[in-house]
C-alpha positions in Angstrom: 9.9 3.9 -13.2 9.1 4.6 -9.7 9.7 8.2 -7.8 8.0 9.7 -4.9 4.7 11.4 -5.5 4.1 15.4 -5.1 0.5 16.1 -3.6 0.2 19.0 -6.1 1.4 17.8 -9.2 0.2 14.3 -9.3 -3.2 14.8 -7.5 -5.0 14.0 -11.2 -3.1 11.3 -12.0 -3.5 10.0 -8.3 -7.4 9.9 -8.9 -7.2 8.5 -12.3 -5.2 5.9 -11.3 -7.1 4.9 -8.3 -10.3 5.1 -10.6 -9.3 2.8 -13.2 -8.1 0.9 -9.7 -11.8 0.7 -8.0 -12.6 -2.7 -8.3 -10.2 -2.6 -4.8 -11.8 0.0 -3.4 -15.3 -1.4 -4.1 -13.9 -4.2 -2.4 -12.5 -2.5 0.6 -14.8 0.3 1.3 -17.9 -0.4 -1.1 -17.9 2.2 -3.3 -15.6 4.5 -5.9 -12.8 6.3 -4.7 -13.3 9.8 -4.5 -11.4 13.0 -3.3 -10.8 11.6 0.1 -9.0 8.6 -0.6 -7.1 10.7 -3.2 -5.9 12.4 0.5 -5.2 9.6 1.7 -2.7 8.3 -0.4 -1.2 11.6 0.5 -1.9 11.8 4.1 -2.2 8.7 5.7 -0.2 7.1 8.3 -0.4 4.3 11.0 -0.9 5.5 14.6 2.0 7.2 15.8 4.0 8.0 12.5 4.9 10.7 11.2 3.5 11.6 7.7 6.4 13.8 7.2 8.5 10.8 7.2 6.8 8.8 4.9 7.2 7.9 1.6 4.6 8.3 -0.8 5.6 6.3 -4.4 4.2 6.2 -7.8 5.1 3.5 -10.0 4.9 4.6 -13.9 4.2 2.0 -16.7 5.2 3.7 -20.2 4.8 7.1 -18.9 1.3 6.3 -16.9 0.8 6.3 -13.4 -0.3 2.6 -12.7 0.2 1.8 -8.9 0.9 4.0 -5.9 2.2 3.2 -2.3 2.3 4.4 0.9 5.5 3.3 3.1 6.0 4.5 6.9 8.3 3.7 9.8 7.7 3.4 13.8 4.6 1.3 14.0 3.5 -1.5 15.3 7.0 -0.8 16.7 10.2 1.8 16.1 12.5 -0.4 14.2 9.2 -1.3 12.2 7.9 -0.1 8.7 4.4 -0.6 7.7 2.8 -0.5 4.1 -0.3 1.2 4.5 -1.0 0.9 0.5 0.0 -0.6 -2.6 -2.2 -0.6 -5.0 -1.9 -2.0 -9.1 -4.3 -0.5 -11.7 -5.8 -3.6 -13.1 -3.9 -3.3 -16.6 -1.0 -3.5 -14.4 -1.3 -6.3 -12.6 -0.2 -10.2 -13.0 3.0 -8.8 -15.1 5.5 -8.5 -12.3 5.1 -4.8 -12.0 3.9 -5.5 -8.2 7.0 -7.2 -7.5 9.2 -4.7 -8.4 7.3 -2.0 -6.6 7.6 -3.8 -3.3 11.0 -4.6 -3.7 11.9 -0.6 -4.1 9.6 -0.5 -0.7 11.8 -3.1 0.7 14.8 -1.4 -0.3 13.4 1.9 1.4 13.1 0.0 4.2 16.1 -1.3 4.7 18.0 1.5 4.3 16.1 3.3 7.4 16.6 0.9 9.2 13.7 -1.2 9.7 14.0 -4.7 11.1 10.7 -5.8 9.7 7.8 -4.5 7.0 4.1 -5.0 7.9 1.2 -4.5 5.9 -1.9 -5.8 6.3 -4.8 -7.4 3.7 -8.5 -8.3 3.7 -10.0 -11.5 4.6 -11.9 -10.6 1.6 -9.0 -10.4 -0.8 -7.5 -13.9 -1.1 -5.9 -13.0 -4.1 -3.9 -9.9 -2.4 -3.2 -12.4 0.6 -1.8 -15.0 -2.1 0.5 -12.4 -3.6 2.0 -11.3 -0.2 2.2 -15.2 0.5 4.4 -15.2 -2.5 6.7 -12.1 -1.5 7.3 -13.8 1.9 5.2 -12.4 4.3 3.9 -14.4 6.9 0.6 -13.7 9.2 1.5 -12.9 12.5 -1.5 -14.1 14.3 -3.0 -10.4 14.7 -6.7 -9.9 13.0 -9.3 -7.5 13.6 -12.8 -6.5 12.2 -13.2 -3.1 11.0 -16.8 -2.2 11.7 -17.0 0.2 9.3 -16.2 -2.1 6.7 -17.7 -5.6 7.6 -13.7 -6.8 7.0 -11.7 -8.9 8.9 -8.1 -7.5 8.2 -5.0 -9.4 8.9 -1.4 -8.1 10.0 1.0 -9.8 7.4 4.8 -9.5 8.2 8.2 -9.7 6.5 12.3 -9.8 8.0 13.7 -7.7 6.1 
């Protein structure tokens, strides 16, 4: 099942889930996730969005919160939706439970409007970069190091 996610009721199964998902987040950020990127799956946004607008989803295997995703709209561009996260606990993984959470995304998408979904994914991830390969995005020539990270991160795209 997948439904949007309500900052107050989900907030502990938010930080479970991202818990039993820090093997990402060591990779990403170099250590555990913690309260703030528990905010961030409720806050965040590209430059220029607006949060309001967003969708934040939770994707439930056998009644357990297993992945969650963060969809928005208006950036890089205004017919443009951007997936700032999707993230799959580990037990949830490899068992086409990713698939079907990005097609609801797409499906979002499409029916606001967007033209195209972006998303991008660490240099350092190859196995992230080879499932977006397989859901048909496409790089669109736009990297950039994050210094805070170390990462190169690259701007994937999809038509939708």
């Amino acid at each position: 099942m997948i439904r949007a996610l309500n900052s107050a009721s989900d907030r502990a199964a938010v930080a479970d889930m991202l818990t039993r998902a820090q093997d990402y987040y060591q990779l990403w950020k170099g250590h555990a996730p913690g309260p703030v990127e528990v905010d961030e799956v409720f806050t965040a946004t590209p430059p220029g969005c607006d949060p309001a607008a967003s969708h934040r989803l939770g994707l439930f295997v056998d009644g357990t919160l297993s992945g969650v995703a963060e969809l928005s709209f208006g950036f890089p561009a205004p017919s443009d939706a951007y997936l700032g996260l999707m993230i799959l606990a580990p037990q949830a993984r490899s068992q086409g439970h990713g698939a079907a959470f990005l097609a609801q995304i797409e499906s979002l998408a499409r029916n606001a409007q967007a033209q195209r979904l972006y998303l991008a994914v660490l240099g350092a991830n190859p196995r992230g970069a080879a499932f977006w390969a397989r859901m048909g995005f496409v790089p669109t020539g736009l990297s950039r190091h994050d210094a805070q990270t170390g990462h190169t991160i690259h701007r994937l795209l999809k038509a939708l």
